[in-house]
C-alpha positions as CSV (number, residue, x, y, z in Angstrom):
1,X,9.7,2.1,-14.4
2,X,9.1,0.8,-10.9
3,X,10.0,3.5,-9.2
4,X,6.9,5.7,-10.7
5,X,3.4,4.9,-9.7
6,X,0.4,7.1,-11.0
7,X,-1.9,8.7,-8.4
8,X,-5.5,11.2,-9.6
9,X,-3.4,14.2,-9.6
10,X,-0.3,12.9,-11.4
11,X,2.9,11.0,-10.9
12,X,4.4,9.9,-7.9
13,X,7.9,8.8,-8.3
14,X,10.3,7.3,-5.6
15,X,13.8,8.5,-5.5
16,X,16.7,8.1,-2.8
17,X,18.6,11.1,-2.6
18,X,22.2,11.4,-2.4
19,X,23.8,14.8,-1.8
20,X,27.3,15.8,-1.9
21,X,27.8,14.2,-5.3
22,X,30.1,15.2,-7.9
23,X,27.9,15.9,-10.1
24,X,23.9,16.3,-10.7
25,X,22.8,13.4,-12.6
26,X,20.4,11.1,-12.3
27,X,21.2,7.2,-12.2
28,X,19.6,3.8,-11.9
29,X,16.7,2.1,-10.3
30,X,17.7,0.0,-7.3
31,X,15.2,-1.3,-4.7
32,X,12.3,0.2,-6.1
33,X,13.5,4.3,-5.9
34,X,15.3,6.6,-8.6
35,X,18.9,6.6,-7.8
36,X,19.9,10.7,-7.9
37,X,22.9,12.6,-7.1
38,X,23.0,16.4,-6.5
39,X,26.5,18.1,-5.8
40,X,24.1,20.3,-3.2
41,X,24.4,19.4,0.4
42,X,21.4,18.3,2.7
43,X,21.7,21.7,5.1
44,X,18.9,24.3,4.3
45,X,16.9,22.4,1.9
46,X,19.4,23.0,-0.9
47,X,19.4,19.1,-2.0
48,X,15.5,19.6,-1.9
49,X,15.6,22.0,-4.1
50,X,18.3,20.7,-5.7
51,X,16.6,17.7,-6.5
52,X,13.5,19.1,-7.9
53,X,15.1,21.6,-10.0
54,X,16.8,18.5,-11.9
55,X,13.8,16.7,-12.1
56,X,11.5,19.6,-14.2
57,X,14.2,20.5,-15.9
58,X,14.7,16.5,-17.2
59,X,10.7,16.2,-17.4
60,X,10.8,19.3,-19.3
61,X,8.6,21.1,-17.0
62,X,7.9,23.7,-14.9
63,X,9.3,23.4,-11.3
64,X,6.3,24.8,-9.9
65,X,4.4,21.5,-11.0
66,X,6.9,19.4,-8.9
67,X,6.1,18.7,-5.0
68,X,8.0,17.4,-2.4
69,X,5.7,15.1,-0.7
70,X,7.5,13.2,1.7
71,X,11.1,12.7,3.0
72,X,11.9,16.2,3.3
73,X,15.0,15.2,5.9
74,X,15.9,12.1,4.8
75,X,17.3,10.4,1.6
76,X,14.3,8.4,0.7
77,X,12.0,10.4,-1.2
78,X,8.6,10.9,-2.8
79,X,8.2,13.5,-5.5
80,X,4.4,14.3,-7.4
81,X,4.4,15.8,-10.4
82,X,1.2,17.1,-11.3
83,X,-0.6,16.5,-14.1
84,X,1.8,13.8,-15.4
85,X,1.4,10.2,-16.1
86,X,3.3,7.4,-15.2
87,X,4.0,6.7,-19.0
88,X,5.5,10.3,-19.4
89,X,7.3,10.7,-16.4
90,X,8.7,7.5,-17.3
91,X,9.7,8.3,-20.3
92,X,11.6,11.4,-19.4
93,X,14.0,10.0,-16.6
94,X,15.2,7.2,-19.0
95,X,12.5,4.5,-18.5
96,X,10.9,2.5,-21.0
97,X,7.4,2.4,-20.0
């Protein structure tokens, strides 16, 4: 999946944010970042956290291994997950690497 690169401490996966959704799901690839929607809206961090609670739970692990690494105020994202590979992180948001 393009939009996950490995780094020495884990997974580094692109996403562009969208808050106010409908619904919390998690969509597509498009331009090289994880397309994900989050019914949470952008005040207070709640689409932060939002966003990373979605992502452990689909990765089936704990939040405390995900970090917000950059983009914390806009919609395009970085996310590590720590002691993942690419492969694996991959795999669990629907990719087929």
């Amino acid at each position: 999946m393009e939009a996950v690169s490995g780094r020495a401490d884990g997974a580094l996966v692109s996403v562009r944010l969208k808050p106010r959704a409908t619904s919390d799901r998690i969509g597509g690839v498009r331009g090289g970042a994880l397309q994900v929607h989050v019914k949470a809206p952008p005040l207070e961090n709640r689409a932060n956290d939002a966003l990373l609670k979605l992502l452990a739970k689909r990765l089936r692990r704990p939040r405390s291994s995900l970090e917000l690494v950059r983009g914390a105020r806009g919609r395009d994202k970085q996310v590590l997950v720590r002691g993942a590979d690419v492969a694996e992180v991959s795999r669990g948001l629907g990719g087929d690497e």
